[in-house]
C-alpha positions as CSV (number, residue, x, y, z in Angstrom):
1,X,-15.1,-75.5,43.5
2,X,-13.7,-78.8,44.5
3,X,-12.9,-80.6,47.6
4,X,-10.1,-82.5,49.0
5,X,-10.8,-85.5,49.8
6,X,-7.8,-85.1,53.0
7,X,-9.0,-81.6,54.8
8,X,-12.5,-81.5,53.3
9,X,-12.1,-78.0,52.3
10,X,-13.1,-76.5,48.7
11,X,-10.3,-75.5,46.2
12,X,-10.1,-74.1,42.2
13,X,-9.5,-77.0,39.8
14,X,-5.8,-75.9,39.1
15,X,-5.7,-74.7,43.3
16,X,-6.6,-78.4,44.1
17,X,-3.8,-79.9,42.1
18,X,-1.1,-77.7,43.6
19,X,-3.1,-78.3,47.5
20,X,-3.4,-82.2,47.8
21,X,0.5,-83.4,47.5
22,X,1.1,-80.5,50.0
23,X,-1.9,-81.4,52.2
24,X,-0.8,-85.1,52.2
25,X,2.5,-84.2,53.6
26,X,1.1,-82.2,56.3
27,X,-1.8,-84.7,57.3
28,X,1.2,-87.3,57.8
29,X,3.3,-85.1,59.9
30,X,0.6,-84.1,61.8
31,X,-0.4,-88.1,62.2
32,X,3.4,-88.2,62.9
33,X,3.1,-86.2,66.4
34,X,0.2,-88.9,67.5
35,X,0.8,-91.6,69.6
36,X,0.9,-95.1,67.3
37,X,-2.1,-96.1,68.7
38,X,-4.1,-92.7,67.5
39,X,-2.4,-92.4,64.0
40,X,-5.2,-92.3,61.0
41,X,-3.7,-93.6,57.0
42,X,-3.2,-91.4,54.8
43,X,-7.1,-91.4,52.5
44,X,-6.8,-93.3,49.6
45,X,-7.5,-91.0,46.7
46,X,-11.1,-92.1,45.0
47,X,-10.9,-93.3,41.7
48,X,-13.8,-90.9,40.6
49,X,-11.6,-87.9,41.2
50,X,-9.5,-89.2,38.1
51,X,-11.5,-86.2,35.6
52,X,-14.5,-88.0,35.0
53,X,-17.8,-87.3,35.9
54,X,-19.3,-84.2,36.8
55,X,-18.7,-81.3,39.7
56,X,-21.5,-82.8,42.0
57,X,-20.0,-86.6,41.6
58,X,-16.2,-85.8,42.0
59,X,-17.3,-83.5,45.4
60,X,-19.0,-86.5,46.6
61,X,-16.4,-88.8,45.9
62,X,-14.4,-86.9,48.3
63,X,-16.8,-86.2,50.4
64,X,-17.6,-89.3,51.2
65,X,-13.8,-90.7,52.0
66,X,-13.2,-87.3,53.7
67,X,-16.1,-88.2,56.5
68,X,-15.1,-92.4,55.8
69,X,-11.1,-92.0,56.8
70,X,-10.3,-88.7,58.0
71,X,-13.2,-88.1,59.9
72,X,-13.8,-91.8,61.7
73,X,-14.0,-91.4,65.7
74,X,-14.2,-87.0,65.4
C-alpha cells in the first residue's frame, strides 16, 4: 500500500494514481471555503514518489510532507 502525500491515507499502486489528481482538487475546494488567512498550498508532490526507491522510502516521502504541509498547526 501507498500513501498520499495530500490525505495521508494508504491506496493500491494503480488506486493511488486514479486518487491524488482527484484528492488535489478536493483539498483546494475545501481550502477554498477557508478564510484567506487559514488557507494551506496545495503539497508539493516529493520527488521520491517519481517510481524509484522502495515501498518503505516512497511512504516516507509522503509521509513526511503529509505531516510538513498538510498537517502544520493540526
Amino acid at each position: 500500500m501507498l500513501l498520499c502525500y495530500i490525505c495521508g491515507k494508504e491506496f493500491g499502486s494503480k488506486s493511488l494514481a486514479i486518487h491524488e489528481p482527484q484528492c488535489a482538487a478536493k483539498f483546494e475546494a475545501e481550502q477554498a471555503l477557508l478564510p484567506a488567512g487559514q488557507r494551506k498550498k496545495l503539497p508539493v508532490k516529493p520527488t521520491g514518489l517519481a517510481g524509484t526507491g522502495t515501498l518503505e522510502e516512497r511512504n516516507a516521502a509522503a509521509q513526511q510532507v503529509y505531516e510538513e504541509q498538510v498537517m502544520v498547526g493540526c
